[in-house]
Every structure is written in C-alpha cells, then in structure tokens.
C-alpha positions as CSV (number, residue, x, y, z in Angstrom):
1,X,25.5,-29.8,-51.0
2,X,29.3,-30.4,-51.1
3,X,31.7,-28.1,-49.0
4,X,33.2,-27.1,-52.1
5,X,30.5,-25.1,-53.7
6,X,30.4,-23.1,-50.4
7,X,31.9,-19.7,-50.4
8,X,33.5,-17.5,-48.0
9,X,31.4,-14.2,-48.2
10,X,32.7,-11.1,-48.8
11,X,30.2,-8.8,-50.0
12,X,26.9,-9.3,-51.6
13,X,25.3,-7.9,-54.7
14,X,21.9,-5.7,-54.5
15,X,20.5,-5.6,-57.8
16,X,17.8,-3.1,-56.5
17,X,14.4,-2.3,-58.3
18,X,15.4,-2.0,-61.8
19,X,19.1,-2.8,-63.9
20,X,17.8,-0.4,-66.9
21,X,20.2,2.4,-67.1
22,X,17.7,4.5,-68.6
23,X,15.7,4.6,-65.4
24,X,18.6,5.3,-63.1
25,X,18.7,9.1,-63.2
26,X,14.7,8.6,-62.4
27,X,14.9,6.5,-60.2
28,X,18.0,8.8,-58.1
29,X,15.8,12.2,-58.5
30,X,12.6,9.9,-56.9
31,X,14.2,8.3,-53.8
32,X,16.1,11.0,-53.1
33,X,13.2,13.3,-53.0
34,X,11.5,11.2,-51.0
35,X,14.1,10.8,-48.4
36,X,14.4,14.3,-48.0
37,X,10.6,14.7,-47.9
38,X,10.4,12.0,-45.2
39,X,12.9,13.1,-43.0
40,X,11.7,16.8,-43.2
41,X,8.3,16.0,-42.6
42,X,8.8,13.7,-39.6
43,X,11.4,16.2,-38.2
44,X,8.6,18.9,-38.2
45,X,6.2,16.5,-36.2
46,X,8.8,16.3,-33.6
47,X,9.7,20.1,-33.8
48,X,5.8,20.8,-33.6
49,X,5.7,18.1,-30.3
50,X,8.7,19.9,-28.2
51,X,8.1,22.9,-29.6
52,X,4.0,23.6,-28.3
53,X,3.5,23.0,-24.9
54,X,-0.4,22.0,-25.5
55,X,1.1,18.9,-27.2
56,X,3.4,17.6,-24.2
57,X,0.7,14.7,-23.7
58,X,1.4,11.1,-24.0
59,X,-0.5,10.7,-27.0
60,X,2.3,13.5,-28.9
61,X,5.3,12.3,-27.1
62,X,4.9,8.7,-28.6
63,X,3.9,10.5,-31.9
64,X,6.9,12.2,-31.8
65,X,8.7,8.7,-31.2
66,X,7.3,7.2,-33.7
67,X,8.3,10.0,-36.0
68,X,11.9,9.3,-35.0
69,X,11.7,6.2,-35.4
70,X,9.9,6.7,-39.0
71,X,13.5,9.1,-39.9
72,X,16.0,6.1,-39.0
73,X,13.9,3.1,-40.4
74,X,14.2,5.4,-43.8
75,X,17.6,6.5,-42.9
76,X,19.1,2.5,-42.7
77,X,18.1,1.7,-46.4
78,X,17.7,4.8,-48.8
79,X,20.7,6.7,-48.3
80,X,22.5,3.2,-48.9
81,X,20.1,3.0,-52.3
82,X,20.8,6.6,-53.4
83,X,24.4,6.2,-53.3
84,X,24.4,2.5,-55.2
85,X,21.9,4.2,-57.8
86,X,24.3,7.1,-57.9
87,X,27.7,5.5,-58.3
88,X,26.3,2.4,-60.4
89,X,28.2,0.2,-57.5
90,X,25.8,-1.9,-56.2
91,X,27.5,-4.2,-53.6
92,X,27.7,-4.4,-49.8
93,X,30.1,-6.0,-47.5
94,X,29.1,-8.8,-45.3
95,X,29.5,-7.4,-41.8
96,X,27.5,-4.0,-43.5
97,X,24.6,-6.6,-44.9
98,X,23.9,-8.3,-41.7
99,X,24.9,-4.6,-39.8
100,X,21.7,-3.2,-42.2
101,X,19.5,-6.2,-41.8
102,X,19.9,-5.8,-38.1
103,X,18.8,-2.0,-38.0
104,X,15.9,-2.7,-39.9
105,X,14.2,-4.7,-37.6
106,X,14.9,-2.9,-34.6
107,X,13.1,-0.1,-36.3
108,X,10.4,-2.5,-37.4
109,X,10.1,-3.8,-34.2
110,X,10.2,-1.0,-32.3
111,X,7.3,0.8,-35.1
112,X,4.9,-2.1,-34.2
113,X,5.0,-1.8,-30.2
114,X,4.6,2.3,-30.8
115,X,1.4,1.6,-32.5
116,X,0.2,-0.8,-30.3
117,X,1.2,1.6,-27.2
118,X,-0.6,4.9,-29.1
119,X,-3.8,2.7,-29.6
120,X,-3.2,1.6,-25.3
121,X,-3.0,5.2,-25.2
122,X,-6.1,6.5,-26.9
123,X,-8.1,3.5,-25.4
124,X,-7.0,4.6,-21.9
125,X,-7.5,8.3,-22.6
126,X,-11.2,7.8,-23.9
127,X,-12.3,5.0,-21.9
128,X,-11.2,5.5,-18.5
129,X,-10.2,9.4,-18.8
130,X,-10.3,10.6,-15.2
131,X,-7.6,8.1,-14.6
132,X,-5.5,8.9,-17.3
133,X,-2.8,10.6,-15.9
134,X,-2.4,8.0,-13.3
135,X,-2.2,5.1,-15.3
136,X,-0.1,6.7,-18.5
137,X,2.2,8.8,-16.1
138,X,5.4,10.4,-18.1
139,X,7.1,7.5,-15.8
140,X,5.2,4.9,-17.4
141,X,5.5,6.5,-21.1
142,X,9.5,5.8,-21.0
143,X,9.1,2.3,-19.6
144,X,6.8,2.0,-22.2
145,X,9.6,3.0,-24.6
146,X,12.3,1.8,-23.4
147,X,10.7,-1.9,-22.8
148,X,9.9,-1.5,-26.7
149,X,13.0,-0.8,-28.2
150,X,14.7,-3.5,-25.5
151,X,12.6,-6.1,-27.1
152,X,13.2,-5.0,-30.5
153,X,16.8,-5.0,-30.1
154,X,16.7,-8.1,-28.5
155,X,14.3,-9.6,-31.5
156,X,16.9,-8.3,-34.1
157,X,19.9,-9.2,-32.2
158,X,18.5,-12.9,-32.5
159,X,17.4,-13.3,-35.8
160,X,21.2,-11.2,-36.6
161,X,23.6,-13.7,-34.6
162,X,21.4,-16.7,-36.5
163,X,22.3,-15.4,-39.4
164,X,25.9,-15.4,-38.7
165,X,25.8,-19.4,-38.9
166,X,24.8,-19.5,-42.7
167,X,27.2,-20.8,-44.9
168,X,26.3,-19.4,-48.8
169,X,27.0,-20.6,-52.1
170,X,28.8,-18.7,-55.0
171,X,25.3,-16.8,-56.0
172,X,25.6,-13.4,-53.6
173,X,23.1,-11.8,-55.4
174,X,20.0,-10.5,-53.7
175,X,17.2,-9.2,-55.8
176,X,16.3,-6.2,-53.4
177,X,17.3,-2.6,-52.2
178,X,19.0,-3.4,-49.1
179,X,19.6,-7.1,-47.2
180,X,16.4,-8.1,-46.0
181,X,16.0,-10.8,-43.7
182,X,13.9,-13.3,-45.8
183,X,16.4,-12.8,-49.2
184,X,19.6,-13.2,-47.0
185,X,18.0,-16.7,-45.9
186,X,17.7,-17.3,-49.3
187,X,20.8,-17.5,-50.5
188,X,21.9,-19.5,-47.7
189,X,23.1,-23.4,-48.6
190,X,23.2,-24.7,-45.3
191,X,20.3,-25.7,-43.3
192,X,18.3,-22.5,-42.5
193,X,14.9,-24.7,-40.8
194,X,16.0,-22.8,-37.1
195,X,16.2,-19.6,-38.9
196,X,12.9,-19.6,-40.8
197,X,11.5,-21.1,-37.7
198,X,12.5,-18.1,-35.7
199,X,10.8,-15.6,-38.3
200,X,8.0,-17.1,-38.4
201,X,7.7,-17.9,-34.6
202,X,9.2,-14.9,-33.2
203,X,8.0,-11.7,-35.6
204,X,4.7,-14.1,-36.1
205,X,3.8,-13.8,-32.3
206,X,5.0,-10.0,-31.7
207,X,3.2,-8.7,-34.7
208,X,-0.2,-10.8,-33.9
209,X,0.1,-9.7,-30.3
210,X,0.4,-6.0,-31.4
211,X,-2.3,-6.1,-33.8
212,X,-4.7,-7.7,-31.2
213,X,-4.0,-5.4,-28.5
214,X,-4.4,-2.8,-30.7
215,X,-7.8,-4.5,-32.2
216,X,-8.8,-4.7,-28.9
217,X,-8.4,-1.1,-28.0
218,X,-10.1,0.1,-30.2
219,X,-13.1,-2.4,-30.1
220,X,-13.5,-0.8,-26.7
221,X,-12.9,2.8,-28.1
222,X,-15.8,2.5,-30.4
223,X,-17.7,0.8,-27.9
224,X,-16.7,4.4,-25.3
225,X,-18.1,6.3,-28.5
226,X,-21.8,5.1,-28.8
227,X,-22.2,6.2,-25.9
228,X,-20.6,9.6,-26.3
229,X,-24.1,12.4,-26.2
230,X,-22.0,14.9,-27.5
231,X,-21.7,14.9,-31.7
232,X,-18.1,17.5,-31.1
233,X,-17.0,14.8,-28.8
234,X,-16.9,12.2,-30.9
235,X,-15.4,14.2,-33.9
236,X,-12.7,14.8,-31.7
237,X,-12.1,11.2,-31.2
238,X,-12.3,10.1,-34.5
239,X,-10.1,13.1,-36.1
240,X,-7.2,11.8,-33.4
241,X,-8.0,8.2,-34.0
242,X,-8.4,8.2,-37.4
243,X,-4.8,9.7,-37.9
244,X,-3.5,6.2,-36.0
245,X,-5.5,4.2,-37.4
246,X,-4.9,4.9,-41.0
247,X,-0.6,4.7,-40.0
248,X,-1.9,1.2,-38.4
249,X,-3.6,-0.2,-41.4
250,X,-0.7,1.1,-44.0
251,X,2.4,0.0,-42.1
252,X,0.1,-3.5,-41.2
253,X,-1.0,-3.8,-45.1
254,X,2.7,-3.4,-46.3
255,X,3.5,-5.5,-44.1
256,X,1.6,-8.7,-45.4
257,X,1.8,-7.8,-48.9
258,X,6.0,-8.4,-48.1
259,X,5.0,-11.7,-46.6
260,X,2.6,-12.5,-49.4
261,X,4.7,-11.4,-52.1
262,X,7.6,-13.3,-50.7
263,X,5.6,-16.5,-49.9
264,X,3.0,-16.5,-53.1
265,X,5.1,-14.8,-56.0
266,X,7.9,-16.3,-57.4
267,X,8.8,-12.7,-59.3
268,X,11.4,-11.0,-57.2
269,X,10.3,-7.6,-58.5
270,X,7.0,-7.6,-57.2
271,X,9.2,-9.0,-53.9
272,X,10.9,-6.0,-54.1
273,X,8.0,-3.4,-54.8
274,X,6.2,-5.0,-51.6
275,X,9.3,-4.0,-49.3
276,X,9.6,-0.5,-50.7
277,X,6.3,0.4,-49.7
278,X,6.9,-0.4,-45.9
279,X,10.2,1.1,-45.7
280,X,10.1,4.1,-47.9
281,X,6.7,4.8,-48.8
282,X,5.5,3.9,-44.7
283,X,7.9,6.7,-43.6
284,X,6.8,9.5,-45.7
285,X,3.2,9.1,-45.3
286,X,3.2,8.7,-41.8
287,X,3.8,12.9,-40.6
288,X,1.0,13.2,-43.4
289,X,-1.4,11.3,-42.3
290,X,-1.0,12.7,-38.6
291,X,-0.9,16.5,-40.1
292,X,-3.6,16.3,-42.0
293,X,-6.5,14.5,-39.9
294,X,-5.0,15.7,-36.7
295,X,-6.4,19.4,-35.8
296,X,-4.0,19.9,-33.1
297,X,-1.1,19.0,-34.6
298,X,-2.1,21.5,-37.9
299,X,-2.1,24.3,-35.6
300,X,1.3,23.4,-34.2
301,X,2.8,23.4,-37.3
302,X,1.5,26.6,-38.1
303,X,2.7,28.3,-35.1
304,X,6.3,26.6,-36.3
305,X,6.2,27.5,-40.0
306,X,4.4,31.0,-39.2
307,X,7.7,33.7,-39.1
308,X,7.4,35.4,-35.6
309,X,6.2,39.1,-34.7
310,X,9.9,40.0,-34.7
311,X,10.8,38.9,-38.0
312,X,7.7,40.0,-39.9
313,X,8.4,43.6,-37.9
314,X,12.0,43.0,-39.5
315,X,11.1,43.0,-42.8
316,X,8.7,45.5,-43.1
317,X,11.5,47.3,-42.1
C-alpha cells in the first residue's frame, strides 16, 4: 500500500455494541448497573476475606486477588463505555487506545495465572494436606503473585510496544467497546505477521499452560476424592472446588468464543458480543459464583452484612 494512504493517528473511533439511538438510554441504565454490581460484589468478597479471620488461608487470599483483579479488568473498559454511551462521543485518543489495550491484558493475564495458582492450591491442599502449610507458605503465596502479575505485565508490555510500530490507514474505526488487541491489528496497513505471531505464540502458550496445570490439578483432585471414606468430606471439596471450577470454565469459554468469533465470523457484532462476555459479564459473575457454592464464604458475608449488637441495641433504642 502507498505511503500516502497512511495516516498519522490521532484518535480512533469505537462504534460499540449498537449505533441505534433508541437503545442508548438502555443500553447506559444496563452497563452501568452492571458495573456497580460487579464492583460491589467483588469488593464484598475482599471485605469478607480481611474481614473474618477463619478465611486468612491461601485459598481466600488469592480469591480475594482475584476479586481485585475482577474490579480493575471491569474498571479499564466500562467506565470508558458508560461515558461514550452517555455523551454520544465515541472516540479515543491514540496514546489512551494502546494505554487501554495494554491494561486489559495485564488483567487478563494476570486472571489466568490466579486460576491456575487457586487450582495448585486446592490440589496441594487436598492431596498432600499435612504438608500444606509448608509448601503454600504466605511467603510463597506473594511470589506466587507477584511472579503473576510480572509476567503479565511483561506479556502486555510486549504485545503494547509492537503495537507502537503499526502504521494505519484513514479507516480508525474499530467495531468494539474499547481497543482490543485483535481489532487494533486490524486496522493496521503495514505488515502486522510479527504481531499476529506474537498473539498467537505468546497468549497461545500461557493460556494452554494454565489450562493444563489446572487440568492437571484437578485430575489428581478427583483422583484424592475416590478415595475420600467420608461422604461430608467430599462435599466439602466439591462445594470449594466447584466454585473455581465453574469461574475456570466461564472466563476459559469466553475466552474461545472471542477467538472463535474473531477467527470464524466475519460479523463484527457477534465479535463484539463475544468480548463483552469476558470482560463485563466474567467480572460480575465471578463473587457469585464463589458466594453462592462456597459455604464459608456465605457465612462471612453474613457476619459483614449482619448490623452488629451495638447498632441493633441502637435502634431499638
């Protein structure tokens, strides 16, 4: 393509999930209750976490990590989304696209290698128990972290400063919510074979290395369970495992149906769709999911939520 059709980018134009002006004031009352939802139920996870001191195990402390992490993914792309919805300005600059894109895979990142640490968690915990506190120490828990989010960082950082090589064309228009990797490509005219290289090599081999250590784990959890005489024993593992496992197989389904939708469908929309259920719809179900198959964590948040002895004695005054 000649020089001359290249353009020096500004900003770039979201169209987001639908142009109809009729759905707008829908479609501002939705997201925006889901972002409040989201944030307010992953903020009570964490409160529960600190706040009961039955819960200050490894397991909760990267639960409560994971929350956090859940409240930022959300926080990098809906607030943006509200606002464009909002004030019918729809545009982002340049340095604020590749400044999103950049946040939302750290978050991504850094989502994938909690889950595959919980399930490292729960495999240690139930299959070699009476040297659980040796092996996940609180030492080891914030290595664990912090060697997460490094990678992450260092995985976005990556695919970020390629980015900054693209030369694009006059047509800054990106059919999505917020600049996603793959679109942003896209749009590029130069030569992006390194770039879509990288995705694929990079994210392919730290999301199929997540997913089989966490296959793994819990092929050797299940395995620990046969063997389990007691019946209230292995309730107890399932209701905690069962909470992880459903967040595993939703943020893992979302996932590929982005890749599929962006590799077998030509519509945009259903592009679109695909990549609001991992980073809105992900999010919100996530303190659900935990709260609501996980016993402990149910009674912690009703010792939050429950008004104290001093307050009830208060108002009965």
């Amino acid at each position: 393509m000649e020089s001359e059709n290249y353009t020096r980018v500004a900003e770039f134009l979201l169209l987001g999930l639908s142009e109809d002006p009729d759905l707008q004031p829908i479609l501002l009352g939705l997201f925006l209750s889901m972002y409040l939802v989201t944030v307010l139920g992953n903020l009570l996870i964490i409160l529960a976490v600190s706040s009961d001191s039955h819960l200050h195990t490894p397991m909760y402390f990267f639960l409560s990590n994971l929350s956090f992490t859940d409240i930022c993914f959300s926080s990098t792309t809906v607030p943006k989304m509200i606002v464009d919805i909002q004030k019918q300005h729809k545009t982002i600059s340049y340095k604020g696209c590749l400044t999103q894109m950049c946040f939302v895979l750290v978050f991504i990142g850094l989502e994938n290698f909690l889950l595959t640490v919980m399930a490292y968690d729960r495999y240690v915990a139930i299959c070699n128990p009476l040297r659980y506190t040796v092996i996940v120490s609180p030492h080891v828990c914030v290595l664990l972290i912090v060697l997460s989010l490094s990678i992450s960082i260092v995985d976005a950082l990556l695919h970020t400063l390629m980015a900054l090589w693209l030369s694009f064309c006059t047509d800054l228009t990106i059919p999505h919510f917020f600049c996603e990797l793959a679109q942003v490509i896209k749009l590029a005219c130069s030569d992006t074979f390194i770039n879509t290289i990288l995705v694929y090599m990079v994210t392919g081999i730290l999301a199929v290395v997540s997913l089989i250590g966490i296959i793994f784990s819990y092929v050797k959890i299940f395995s620990s369970i046969r063997r389990m005489p007691s019946t209230r024993a292995k309730h107890k593992v399932f209701s905690t495992c069962g909470s992880h496992l459903s967040v595993v197989a939703l943020f893992y389904g979302t996932g590929f149906g982005v890749y599929a939708s962006s590799e077998f469908s030509a519509s945009s929309s259903s592009s679109a769709v695909a990549s609001l259920m991992y980073t809105v719809v992900t999010p919100l179900m996530n303190p659900f999911l935990y709260s609501l198959r996980n016993r402990d964590v149910k009674e912690a948040l009703k010792k939050l939520i429950r008004p104290s002895p001093f307050v009830r004695l208060s108002h009965a005054l």
